[in-house]
Each structure stands twice: as structure tokens, then as C-alpha cells.
PDB file of the backbone (N, CA, C, O) and the ligand in Angstrom, with CONECT records:
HET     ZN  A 101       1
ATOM      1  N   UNK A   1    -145.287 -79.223  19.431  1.00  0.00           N
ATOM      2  CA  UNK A   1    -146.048 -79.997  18.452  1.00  0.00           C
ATOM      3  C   UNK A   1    -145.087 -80.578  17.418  1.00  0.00           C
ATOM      4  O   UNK A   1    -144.433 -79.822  16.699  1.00  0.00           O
ATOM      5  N   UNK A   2    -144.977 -82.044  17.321  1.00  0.00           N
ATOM      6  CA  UNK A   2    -144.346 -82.781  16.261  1.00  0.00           C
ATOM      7  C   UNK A   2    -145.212 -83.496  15.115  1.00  0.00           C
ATOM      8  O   UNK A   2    -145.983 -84.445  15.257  1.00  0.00           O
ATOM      9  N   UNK A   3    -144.937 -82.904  14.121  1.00  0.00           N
ATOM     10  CA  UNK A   3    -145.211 -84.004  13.446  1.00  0.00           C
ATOM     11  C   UNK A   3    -144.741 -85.117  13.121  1.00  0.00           C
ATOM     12  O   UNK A   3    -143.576 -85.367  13.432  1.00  0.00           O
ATOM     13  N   UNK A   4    -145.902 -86.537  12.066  1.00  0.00           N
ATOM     14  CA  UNK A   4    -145.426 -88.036  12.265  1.00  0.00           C
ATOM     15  C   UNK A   4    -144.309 -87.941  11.873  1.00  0.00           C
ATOM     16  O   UNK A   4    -143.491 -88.348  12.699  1.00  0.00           O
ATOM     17  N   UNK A   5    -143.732 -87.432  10.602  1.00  0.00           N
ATOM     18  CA  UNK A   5    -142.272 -87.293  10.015  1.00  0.00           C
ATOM     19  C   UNK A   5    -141.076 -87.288  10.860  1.00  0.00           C
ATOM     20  O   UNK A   5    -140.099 -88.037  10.852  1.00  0.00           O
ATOM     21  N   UNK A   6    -141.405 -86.146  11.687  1.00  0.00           N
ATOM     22  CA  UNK A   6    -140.593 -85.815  12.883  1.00  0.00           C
ATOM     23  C   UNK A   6    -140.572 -86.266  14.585  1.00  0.00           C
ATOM     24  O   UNK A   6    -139.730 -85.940  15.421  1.00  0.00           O
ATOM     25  N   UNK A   7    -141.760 -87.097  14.767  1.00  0.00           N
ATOM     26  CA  UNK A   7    -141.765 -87.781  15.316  1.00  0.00           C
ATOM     27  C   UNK A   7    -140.866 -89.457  14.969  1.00  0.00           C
ATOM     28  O   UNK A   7    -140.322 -90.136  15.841  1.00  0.00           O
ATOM     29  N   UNK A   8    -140.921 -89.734  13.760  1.00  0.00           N
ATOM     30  CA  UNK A   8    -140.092 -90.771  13.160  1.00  0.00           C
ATOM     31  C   UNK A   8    -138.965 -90.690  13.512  1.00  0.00           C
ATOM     32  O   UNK A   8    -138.316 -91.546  14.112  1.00  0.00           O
ATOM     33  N   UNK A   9    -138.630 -89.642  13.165  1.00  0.00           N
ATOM     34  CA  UNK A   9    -137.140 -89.159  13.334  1.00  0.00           C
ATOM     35  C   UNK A   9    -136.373 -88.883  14.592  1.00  0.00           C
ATOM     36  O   UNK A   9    -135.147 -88.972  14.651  1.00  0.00           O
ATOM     37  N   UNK A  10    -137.229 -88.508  15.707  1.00  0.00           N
ATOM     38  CA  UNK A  10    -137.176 -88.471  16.819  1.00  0.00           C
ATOM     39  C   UNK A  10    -136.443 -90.181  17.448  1.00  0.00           C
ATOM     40  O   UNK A  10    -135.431 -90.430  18.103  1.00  0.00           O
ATOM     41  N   UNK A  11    -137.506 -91.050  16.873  1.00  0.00           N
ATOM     42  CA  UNK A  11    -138.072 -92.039  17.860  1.00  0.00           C
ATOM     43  C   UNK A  11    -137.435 -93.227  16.806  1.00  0.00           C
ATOM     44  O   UNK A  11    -137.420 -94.407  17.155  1.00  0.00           O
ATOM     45  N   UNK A  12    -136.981 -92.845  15.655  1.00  0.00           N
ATOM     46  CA  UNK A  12    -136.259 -93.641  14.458  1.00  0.00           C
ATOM     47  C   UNK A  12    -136.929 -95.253  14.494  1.00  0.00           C
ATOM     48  O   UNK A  12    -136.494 -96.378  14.739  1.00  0.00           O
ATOM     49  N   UNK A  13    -138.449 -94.557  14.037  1.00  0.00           N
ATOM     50  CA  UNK A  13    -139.206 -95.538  13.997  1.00  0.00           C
ATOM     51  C   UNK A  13    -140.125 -95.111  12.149  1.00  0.00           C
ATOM     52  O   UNK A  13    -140.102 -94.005  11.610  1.00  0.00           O
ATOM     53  N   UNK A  14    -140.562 -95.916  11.797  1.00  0.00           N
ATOM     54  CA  UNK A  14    -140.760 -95.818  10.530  1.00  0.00           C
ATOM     55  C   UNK A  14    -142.238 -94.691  10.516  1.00  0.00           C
ATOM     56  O   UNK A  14    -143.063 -94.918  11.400  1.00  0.00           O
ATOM     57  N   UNK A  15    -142.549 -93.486   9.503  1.00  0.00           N
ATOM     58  CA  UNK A  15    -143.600 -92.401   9.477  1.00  0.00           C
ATOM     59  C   UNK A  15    -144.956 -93.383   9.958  1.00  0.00           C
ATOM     60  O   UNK A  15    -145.767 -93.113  10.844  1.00  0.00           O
ATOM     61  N   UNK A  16    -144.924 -94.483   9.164  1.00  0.00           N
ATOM     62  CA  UNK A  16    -146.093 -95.421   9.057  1.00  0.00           C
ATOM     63  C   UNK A  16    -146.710 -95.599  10.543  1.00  0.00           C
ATOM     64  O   UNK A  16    -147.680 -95.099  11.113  1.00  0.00           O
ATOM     65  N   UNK A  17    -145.854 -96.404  10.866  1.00  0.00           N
ATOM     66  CA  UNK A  17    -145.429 -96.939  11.719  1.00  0.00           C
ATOM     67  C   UNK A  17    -145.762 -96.037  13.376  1.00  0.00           C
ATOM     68  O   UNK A  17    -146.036 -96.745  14.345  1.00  0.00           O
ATOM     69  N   UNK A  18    -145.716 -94.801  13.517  1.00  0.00           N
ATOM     70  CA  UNK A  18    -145.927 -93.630  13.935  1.00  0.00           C
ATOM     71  C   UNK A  18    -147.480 -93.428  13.720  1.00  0.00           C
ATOM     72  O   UNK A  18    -148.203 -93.428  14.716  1.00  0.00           O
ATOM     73  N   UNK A  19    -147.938 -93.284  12.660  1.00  0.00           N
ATOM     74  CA  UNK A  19    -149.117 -93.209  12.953  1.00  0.00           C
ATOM     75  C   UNK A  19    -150.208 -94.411  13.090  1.00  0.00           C
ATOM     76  O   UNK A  19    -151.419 -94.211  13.009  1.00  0.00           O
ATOM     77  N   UNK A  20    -149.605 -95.712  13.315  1.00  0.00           N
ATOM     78  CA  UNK A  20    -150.258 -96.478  13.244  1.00  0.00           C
ATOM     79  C   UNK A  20    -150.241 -96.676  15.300  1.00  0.00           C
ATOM     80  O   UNK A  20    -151.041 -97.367  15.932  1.00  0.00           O
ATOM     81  N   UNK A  21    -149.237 -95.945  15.824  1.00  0.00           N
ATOM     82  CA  UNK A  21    -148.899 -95.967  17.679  1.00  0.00           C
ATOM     83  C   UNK A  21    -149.971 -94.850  17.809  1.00  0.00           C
ATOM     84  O   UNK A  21    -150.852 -95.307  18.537  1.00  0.00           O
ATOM     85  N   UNK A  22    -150.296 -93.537  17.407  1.00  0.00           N
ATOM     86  CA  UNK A  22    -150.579 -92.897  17.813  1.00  0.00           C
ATOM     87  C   UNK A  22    -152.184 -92.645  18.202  1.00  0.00           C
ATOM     88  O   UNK A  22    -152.476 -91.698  18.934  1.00  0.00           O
ATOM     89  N   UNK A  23    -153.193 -93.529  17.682  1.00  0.00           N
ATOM     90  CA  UNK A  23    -154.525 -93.495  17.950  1.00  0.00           C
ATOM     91  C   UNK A  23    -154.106 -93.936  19.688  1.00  0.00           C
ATOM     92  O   UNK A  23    -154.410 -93.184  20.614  1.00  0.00           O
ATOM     93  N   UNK A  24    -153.361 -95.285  19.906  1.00  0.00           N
ATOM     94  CA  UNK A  24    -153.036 -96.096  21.443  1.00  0.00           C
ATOM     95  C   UNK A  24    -152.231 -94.963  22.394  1.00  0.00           C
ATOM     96  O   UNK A  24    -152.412 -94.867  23.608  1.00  0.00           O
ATOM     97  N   UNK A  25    -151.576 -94.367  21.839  1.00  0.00           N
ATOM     98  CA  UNK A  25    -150.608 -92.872  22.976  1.00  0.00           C
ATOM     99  C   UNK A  25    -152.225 -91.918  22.780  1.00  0.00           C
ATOM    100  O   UNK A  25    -152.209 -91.253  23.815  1.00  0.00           O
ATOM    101  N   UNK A  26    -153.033 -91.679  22.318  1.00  0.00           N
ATOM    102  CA  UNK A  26    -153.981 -90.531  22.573  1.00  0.00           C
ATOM    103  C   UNK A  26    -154.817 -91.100  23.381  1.00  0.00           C
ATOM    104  O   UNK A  26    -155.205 -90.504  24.386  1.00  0.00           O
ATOM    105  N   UNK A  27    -155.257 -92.416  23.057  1.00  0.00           N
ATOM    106  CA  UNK A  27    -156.158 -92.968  24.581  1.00  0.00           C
ATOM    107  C   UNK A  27    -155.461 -93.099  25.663  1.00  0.00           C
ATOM    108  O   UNK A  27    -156.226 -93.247  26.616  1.00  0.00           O
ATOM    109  N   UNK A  28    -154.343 -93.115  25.976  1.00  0.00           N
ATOM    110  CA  UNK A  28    -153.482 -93.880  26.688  1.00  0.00           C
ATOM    111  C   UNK A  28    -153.082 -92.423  27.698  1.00  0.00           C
ATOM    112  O   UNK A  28    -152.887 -92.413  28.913  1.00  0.00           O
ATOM    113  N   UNK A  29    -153.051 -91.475  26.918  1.00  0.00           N
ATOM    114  CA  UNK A  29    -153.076 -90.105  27.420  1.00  0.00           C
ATOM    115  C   UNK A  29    -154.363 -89.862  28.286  1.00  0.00           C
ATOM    116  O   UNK A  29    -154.650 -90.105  29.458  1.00  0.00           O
ATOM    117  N   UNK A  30    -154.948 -89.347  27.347  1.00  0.00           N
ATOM    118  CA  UNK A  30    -156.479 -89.600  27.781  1.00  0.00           C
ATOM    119  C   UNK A  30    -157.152 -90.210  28.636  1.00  0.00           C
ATOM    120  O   UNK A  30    -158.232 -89.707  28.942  1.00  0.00           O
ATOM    121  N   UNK A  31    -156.739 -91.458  29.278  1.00  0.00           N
ATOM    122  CA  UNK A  31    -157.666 -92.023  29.709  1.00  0.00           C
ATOM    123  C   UNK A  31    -156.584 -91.839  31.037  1.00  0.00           C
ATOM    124  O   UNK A  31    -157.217 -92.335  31.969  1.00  0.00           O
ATOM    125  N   UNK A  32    -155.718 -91.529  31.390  1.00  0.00           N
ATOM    126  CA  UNK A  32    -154.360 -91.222  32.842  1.00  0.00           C
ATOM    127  C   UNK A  32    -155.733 -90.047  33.490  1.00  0.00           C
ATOM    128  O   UNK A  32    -156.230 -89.024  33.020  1.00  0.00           O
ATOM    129  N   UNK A  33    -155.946 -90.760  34.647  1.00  0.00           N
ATOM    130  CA  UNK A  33    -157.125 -90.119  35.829  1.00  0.00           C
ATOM    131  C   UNK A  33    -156.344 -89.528  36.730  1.00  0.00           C
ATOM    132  O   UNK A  33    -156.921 -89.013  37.688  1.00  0.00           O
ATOM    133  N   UNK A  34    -155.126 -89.463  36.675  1.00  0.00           N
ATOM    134  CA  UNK A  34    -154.338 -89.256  37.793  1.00  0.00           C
ATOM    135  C   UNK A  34    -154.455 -87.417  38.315  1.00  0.00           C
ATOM    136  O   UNK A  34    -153.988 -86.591  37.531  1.00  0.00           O
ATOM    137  N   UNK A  35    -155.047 -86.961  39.550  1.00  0.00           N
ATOM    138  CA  UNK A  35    -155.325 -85.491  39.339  1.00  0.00           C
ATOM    139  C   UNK A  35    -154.370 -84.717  39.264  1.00  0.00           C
ATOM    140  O   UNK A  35    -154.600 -83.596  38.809  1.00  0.00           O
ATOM    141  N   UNK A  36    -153.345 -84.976  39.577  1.00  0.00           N
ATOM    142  CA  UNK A  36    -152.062 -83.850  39.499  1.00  0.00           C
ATOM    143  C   UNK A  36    -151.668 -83.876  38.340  1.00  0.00           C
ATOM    144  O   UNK A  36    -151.070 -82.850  38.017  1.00  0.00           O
ATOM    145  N   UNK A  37    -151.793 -84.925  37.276  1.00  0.00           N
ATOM    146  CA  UNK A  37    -151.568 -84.578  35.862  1.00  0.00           C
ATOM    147  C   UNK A  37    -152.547 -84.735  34.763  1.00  0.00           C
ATOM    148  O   UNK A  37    -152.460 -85.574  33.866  1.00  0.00           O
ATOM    149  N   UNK A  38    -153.342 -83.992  34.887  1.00  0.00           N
ATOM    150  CA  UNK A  38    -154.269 -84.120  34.038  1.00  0.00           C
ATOM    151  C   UNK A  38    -153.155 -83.436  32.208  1.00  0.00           C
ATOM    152  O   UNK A  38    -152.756 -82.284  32.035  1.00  0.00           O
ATOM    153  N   UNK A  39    -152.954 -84.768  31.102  1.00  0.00           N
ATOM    154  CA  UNK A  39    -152.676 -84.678  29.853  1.00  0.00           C
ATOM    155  C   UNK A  39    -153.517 -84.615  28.880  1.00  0.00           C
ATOM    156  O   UNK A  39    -154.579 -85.087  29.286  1.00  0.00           O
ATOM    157  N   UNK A  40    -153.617 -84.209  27.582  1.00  0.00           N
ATOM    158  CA  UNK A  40    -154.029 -84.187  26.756  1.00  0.00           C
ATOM    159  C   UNK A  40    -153.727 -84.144  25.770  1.00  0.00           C
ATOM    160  O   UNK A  40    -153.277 -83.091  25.318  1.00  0.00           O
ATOM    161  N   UNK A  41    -153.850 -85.338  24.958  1.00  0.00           N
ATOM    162  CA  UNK A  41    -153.131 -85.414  23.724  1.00  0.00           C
ATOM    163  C   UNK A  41    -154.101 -84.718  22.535  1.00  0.00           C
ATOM    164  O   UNK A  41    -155.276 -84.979  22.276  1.00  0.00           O
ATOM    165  N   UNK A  42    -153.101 -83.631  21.832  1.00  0.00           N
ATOM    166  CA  UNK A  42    -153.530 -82.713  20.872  1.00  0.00           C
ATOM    167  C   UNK A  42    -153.408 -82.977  19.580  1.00  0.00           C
ATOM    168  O   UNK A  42    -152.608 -83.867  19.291  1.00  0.00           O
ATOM    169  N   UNK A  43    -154.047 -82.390  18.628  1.00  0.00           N
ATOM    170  CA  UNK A  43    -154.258 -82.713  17.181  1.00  0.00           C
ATOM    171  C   UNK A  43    -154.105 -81.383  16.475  1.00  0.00           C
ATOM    172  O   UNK A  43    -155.209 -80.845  16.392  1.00  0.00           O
ATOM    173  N   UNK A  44    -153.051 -80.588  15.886  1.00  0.00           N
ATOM    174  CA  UNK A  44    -153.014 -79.685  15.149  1.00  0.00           C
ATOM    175  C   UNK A  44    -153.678 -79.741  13.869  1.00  0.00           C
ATOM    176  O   UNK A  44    -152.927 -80.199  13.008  1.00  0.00           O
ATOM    177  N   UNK A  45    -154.792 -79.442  13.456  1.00  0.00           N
ATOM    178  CA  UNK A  45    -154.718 -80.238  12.322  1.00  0.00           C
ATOM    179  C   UNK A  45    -154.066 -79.790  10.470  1.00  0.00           C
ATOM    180  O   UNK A  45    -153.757 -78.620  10.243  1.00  0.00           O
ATOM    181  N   UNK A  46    -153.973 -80.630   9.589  1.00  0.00           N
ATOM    182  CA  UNK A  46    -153.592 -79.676   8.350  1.00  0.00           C
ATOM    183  C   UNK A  46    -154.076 -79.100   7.546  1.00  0.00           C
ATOM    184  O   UNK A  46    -155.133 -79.365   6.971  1.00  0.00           O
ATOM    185  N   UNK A  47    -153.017 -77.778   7.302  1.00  0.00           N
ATOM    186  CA  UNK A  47    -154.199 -76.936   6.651  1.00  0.00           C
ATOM    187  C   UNK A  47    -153.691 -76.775   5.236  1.00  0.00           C
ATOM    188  O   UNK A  47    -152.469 -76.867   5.114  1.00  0.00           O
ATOM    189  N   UNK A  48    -154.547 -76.505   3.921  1.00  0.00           N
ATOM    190  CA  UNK A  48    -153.742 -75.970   2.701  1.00  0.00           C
ATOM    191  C   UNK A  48    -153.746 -74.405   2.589  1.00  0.00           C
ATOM    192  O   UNK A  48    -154.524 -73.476   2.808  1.00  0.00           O
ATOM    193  N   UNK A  49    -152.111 -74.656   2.007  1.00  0.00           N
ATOM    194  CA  UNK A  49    -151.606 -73.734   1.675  1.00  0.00           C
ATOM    195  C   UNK A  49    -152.049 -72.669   0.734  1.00  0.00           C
ATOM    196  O   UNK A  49    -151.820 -71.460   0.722  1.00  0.00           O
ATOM    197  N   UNK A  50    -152.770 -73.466  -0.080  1.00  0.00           N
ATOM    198  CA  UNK A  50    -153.198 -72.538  -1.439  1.00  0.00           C
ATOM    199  C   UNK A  50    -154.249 -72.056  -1.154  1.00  0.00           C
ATOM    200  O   UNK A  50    -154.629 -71.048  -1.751  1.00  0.00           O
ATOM    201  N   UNK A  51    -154.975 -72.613  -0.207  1.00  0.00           N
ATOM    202  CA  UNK A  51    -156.842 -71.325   0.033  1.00  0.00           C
ATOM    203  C   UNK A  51    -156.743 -71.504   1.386  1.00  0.00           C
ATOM    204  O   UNK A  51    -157.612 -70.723   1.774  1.00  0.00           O
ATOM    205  N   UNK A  52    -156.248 -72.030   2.423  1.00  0.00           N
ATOM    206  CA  UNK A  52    -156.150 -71.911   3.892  1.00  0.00           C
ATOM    207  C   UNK A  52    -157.210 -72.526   4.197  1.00  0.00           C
ATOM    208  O   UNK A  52    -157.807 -71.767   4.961  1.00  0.00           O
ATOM    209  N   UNK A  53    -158.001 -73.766   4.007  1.00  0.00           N
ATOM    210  CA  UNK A  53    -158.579 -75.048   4.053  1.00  0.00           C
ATOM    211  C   UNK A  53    -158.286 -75.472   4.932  1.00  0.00           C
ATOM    212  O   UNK A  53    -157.110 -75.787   4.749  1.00  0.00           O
ATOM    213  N   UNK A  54    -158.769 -75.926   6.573  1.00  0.00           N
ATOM    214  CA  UNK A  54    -158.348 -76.922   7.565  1.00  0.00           C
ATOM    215  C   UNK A  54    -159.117 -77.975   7.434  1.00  0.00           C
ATOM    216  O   UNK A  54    -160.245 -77.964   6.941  1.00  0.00           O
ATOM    217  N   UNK A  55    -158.498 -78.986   7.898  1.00  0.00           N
ATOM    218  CA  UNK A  55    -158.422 -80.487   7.747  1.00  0.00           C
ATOM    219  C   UNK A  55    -159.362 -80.229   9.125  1.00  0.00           C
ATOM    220  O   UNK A  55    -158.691 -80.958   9.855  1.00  0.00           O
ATOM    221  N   UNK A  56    -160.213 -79.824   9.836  1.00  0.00           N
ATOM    222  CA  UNK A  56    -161.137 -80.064  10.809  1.00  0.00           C
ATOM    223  C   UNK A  56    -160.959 -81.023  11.656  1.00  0.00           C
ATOM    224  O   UNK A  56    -160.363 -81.295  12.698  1.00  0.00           O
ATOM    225  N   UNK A  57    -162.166 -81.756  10.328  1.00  0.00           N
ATOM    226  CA  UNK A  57    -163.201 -83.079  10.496  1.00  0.00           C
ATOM    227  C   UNK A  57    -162.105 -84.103  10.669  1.00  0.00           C
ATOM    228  O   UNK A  57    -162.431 -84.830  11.608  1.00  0.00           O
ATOM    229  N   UNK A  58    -161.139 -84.407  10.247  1.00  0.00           N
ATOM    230  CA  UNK A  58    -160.237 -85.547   9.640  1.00  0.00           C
ATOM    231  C   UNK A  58    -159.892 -86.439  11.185  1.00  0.00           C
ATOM    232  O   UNK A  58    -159.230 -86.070  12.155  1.00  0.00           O
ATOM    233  N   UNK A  59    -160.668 -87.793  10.931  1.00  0.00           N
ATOM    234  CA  UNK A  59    -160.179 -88.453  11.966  1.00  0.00           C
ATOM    235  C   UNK A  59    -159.211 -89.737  12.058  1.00  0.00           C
ATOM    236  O   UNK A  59    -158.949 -90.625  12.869  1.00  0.00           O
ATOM    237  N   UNK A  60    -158.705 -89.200  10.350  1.00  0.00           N
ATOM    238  CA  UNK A  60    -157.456 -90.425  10.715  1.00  0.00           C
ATOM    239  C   UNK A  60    -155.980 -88.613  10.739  1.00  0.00           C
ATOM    240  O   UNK A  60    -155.963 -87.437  10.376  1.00  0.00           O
ATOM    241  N   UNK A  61    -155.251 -89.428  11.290  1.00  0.00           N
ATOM    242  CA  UNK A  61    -153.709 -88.604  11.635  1.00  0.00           C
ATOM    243  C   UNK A  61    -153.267 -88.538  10.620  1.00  0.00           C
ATOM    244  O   UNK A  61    -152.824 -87.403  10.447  1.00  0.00           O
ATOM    245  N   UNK A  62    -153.076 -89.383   9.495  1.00  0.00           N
ATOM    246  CA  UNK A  62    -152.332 -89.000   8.469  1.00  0.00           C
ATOM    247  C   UNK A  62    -152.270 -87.670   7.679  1.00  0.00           C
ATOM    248  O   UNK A  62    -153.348 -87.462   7.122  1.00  0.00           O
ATOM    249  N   UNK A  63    -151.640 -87.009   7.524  1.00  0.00           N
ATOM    250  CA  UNK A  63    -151.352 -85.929   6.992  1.00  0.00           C
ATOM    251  C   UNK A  63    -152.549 -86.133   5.223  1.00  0.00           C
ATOM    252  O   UNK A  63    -152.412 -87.186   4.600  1.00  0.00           O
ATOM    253  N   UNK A  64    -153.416 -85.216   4.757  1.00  0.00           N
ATOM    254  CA  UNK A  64    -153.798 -85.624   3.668  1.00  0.00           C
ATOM    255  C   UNK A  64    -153.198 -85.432   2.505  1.00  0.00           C
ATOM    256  O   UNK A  64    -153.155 -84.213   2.672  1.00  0.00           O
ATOM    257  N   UNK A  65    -152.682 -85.576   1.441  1.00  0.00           N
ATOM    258  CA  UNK A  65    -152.254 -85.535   0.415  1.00  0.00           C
ATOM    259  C   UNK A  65    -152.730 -83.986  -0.782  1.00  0.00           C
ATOM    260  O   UNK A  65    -151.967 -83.133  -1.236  1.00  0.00           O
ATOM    261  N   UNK A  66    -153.966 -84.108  -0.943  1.00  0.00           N
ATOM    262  CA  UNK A  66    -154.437 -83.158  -1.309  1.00  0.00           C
ATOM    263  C   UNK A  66    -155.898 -82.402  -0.903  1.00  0.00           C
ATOM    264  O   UNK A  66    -156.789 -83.031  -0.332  1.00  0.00           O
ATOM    265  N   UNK A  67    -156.040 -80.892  -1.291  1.00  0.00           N
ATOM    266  CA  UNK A  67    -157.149 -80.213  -0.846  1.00  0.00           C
ATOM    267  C   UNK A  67    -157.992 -80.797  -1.279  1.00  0.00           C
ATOM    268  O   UNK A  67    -157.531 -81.278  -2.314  1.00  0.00           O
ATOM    269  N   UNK A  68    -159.450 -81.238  -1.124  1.00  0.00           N
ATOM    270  CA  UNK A  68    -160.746 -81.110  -1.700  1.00  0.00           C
ATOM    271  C   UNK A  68    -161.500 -79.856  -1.879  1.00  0.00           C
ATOM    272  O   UNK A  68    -162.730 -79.817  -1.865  1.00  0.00           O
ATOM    273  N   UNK A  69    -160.655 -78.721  -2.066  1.00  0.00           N
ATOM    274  CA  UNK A  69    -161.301 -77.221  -1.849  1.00  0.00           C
ATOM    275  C   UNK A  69    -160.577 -77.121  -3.380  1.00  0.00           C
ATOM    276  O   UNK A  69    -161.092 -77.177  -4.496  1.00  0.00           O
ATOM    277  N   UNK A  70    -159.300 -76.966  -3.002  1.00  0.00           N
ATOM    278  CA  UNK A  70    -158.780 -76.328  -4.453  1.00  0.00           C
ATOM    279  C   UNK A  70    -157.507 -77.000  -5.259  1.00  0.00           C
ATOM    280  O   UNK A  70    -156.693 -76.422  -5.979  1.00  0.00           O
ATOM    281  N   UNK A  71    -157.587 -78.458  -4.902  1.00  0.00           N
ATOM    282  CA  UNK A  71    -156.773 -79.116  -5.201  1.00  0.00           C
ATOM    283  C   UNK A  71    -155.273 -79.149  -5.298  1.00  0.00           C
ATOM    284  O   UNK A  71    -154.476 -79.798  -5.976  1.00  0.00           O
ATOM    285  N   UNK A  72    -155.158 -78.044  -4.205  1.00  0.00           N
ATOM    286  CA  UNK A  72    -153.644 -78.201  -4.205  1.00  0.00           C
ATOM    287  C   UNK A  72    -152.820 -79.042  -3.247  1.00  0.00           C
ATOM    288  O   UNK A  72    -152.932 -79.339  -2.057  1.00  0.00           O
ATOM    289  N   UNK A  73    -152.043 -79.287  -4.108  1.00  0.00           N
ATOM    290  CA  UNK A  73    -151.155 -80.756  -3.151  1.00  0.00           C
ATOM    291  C   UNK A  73    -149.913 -80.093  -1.872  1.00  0.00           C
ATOM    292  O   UNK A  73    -148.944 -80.660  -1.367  1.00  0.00           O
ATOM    293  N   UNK A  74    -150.443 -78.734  -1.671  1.00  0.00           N
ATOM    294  CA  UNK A  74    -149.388 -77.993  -0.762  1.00  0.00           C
ATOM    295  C   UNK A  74    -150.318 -77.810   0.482  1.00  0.00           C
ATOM    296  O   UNK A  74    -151.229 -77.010   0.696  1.00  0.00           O
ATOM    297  N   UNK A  75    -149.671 -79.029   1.382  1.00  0.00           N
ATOM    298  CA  UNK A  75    -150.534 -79.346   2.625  1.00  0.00           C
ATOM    299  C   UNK A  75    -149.934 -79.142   3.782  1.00  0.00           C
ATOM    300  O   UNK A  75    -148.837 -79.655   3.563  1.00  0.00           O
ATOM    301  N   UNK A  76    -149.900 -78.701   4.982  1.00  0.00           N
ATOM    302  CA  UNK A  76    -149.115 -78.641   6.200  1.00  0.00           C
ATOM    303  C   UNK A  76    -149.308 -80.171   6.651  1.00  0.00           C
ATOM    304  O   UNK A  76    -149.995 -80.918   5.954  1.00  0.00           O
ATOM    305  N   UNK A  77    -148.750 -80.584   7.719  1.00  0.00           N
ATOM    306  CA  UNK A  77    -148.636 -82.093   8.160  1.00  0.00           C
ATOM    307  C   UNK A  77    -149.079 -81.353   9.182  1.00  0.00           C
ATOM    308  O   UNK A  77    -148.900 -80.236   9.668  1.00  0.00           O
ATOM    309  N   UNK A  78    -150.003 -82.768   9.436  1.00  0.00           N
ATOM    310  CA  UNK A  78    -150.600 -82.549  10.704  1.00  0.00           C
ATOM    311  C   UNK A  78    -149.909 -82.710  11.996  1.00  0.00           C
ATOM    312  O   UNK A  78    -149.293 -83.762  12.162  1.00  0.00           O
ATOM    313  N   UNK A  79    -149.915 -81.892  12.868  1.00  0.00           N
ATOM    314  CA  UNK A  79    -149.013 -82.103  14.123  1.00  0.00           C
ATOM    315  C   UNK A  79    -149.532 -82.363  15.409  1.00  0.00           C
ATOM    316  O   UNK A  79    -150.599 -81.882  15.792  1.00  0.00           O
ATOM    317  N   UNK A  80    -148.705 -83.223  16.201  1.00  0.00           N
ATOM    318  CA  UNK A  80    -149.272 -83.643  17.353  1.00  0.00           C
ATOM    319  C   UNK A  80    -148.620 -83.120  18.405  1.00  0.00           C
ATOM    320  O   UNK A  80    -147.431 -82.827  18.275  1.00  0.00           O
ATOM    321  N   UNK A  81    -149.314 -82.908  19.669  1.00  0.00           N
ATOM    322  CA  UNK A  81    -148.932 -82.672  20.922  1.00  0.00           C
ATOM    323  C   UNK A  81    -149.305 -83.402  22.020  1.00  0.00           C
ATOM    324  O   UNK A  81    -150.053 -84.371  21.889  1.00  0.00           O
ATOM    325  N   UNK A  82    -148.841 -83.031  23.182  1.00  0.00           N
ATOM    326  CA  UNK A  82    -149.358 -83.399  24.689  1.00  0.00           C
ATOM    327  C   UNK A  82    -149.355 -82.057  25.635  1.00  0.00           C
ATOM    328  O   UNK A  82    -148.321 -81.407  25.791  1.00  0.00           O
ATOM    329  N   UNK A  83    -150.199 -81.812  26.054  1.00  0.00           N
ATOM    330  CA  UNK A  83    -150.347 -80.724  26.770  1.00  0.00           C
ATOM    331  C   UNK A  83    -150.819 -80.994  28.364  1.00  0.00           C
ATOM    332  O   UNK A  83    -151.553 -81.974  28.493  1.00  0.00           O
ATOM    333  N   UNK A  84    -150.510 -80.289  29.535  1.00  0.00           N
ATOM    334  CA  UNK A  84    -151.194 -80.246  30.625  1.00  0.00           C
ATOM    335  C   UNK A  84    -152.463 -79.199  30.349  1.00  0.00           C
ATOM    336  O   UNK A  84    -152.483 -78.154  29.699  1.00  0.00           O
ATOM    337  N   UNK A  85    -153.818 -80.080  31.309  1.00  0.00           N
ATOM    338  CA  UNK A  85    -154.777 -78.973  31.223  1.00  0.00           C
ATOM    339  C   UNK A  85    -154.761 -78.790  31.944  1.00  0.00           C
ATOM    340  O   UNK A  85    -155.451 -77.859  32.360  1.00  0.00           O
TER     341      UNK A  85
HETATM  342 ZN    ZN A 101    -156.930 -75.597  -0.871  1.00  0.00          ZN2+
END
């Protein structure tokens, strides 16, 4: 699991930029019928640090900035994967 940051860095493409590819790589995953590889692109999502709050619901990728629980700005980044099922 990478996150966008580290996916940037990987792929030395801009954070933005990263999550603006990644909705098109999760369908693009997703939608490969092929039976010997069935992929799945994964969504870790982020959680806060200060009351252990997960980001669930959240259906954009961007990492959020701050809790709506307890307002703390100490957030994990959300991380992505690809997995075989
Ligand atoms: Zn919190």
C-alpha cells in the first residue's frame, strides 16, 4: 500500500496530479475481466490519530486535512493498493 505522496515519488509525478490518475487506474483495474487475474484496486482509508476516527465514507482519495470528530489535524494519508482476489 502506497500512498499519493509516495506514489509521486515513486512515479515523479506531481501529489496532485496522482490523485487526479487514480479514480481512471481503479476503474481500469476493476473493470480487467480477464479470469486468471482477477485485480482489485484498494483504498486504505485515513484515520485520526487523536481519537482513531476512519475516513470510511470518503469518496474522494485525497488524504483529509482535518478530523470532524475532534479536530485534530494529525491524519494518516490515505493509502492505495492493488491486490489479487
Ligand atoms: Zn479525531
Amino acid at each position: 500500500m502506497l500512498s499519493a505522496r509516495e506514489i509521486s515519488g515513486e512515479v515523479r509525478i506531481k501529489e496532485k496530479d496522482v490523485l487526479e490518475h487514480l479514480p481512471h487506474i481503479a476503474r481500469t483495474v476493476s473493470g480487467s475481466r480477464d479470469k486468471d487475474e482477477k485485480m482489485r484496486f484498494i483504498v486504505e482509508p485515513s484515520r485520526c490519530l487523536g481519537c482513531g476516527f476512519v475516513f470510511k465514507k470518503r469518496e474522494r482519495l485525497k488524504t483529509p486535512s482535518r478530523c470532524p470528530v475532534c479536530k485534530s489535524e494529525e491524519i494518516t494519508e490515505t493509502r492505495f493498493g492493488i491486490t489479487e482476489e
